[in-house]
N, C-alpha and C positions, 0 to 999 in steps of 0.2 A: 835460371840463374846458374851458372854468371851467362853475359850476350856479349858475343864479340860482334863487332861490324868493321870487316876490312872493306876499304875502299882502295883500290889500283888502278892507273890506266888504263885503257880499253886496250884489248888482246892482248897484254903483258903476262895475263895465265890461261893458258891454255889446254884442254884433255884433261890427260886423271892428275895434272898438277894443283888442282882443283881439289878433289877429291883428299888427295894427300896433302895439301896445305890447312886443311880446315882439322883433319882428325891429325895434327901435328899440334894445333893451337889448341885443340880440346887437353890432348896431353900435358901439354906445356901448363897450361893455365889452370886444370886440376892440381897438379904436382905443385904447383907455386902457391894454390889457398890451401893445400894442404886438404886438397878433399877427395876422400877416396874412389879410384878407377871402378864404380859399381854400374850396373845399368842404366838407377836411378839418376848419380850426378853428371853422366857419360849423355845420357837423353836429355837431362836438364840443362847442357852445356849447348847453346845452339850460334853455331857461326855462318855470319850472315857475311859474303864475297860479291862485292858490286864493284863495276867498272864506269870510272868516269869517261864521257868521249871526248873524242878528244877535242881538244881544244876549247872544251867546256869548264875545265880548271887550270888556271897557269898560274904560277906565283909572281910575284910583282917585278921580275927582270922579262916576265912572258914566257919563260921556259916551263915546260910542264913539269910536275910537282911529282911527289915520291906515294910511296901510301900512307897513309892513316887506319891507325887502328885503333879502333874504341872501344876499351874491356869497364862492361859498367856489372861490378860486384854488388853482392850485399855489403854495406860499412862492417867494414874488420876483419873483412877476409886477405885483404891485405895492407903491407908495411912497404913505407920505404926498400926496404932491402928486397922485399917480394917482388915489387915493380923495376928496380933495377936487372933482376935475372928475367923477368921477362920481356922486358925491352930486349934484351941482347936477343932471350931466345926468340922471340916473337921477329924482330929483324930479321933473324938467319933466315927462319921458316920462308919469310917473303921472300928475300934475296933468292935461298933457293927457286921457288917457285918462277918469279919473276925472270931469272935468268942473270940480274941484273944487281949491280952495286947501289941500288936507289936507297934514298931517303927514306927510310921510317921514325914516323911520327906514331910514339904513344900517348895518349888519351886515357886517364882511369877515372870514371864518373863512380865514385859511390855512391850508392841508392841507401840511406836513413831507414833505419827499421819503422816498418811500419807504408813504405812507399813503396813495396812494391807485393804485387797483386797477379795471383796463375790464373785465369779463369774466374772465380767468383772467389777466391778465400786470398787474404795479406799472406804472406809470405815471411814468417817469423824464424828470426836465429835460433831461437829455442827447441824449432821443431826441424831445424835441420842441424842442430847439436844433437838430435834423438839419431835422424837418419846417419850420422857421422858412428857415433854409438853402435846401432846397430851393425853396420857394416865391419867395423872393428870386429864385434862379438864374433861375428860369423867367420872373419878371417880366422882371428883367433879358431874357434873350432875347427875351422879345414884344415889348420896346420896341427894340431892334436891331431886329430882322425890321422892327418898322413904319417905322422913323426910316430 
């Protein structure tokens, strides 16, 4: 949690624009639920970069289409206003990568507590309001120690 799934034309990213497109969306998309840069929600943040071929997607003039991006949250981690800064920033991120002025389409699928499931255990707010908590505590401490 959260899963992004960017879908772009085939060869439109190419080398480490890959690489740098994905831990730009991890950024982007922690900063915007407002969930802290830790290992835990950084490894729990996983984006998924698929290429359509071509001419496997066109929209309905025939012209081939832009990307899509599908950020499917736990419900409440974001808002209106959340989803609007990451459209912008989520477009840039591809635009850069892509090279190109295309179309980005956002998509935010909230998943209902209680829908979603790591392995064998539900995946409750409660218990990543703990993880939010603790990660806090701990910043908090590293800046005492250093101050």
């Amino acid at each position: 949690m959260p899963l992004v799934e960017i879908t772009v034309p085939e060869g439109s990213v190419t080398g480490a624009a890959v690489e740098v497109l994905q831990q730009r969306v991890v950024t982007s998309v922690l900063t915007a639920m407002e969930l802290p840069r830790t290992d835990f929600f950084t490894s729990a943040t996983w984006v998924y970069l698929r290429e359509a071929a071509k001419g496997l997607a066109v929209t309905g003039t025939g012209a081939a289409p832009g990307a899509v991006v599908v950020l499917t949250p736990l419900e409440g981690f974001v808002t209106p206003e959340r989803n609007e800064v990451l459209g912008a920033e989520l477009t840039r991120h591809v635009r850069e990568a892509t090279g190109t002025d295309t179309v980005v389409w956002l998509i935010v699928n909230e998943i209902p507590e209680g829908n979603w499931a790591v392995n064998d255990a539900l995946t409750r707010r409660a218990r990543i309001d703990e993880f939010i908590a603790e990660a806090e505590a701990e910043a908090e401490a590293t800046a005492t120690r250093a101050g």
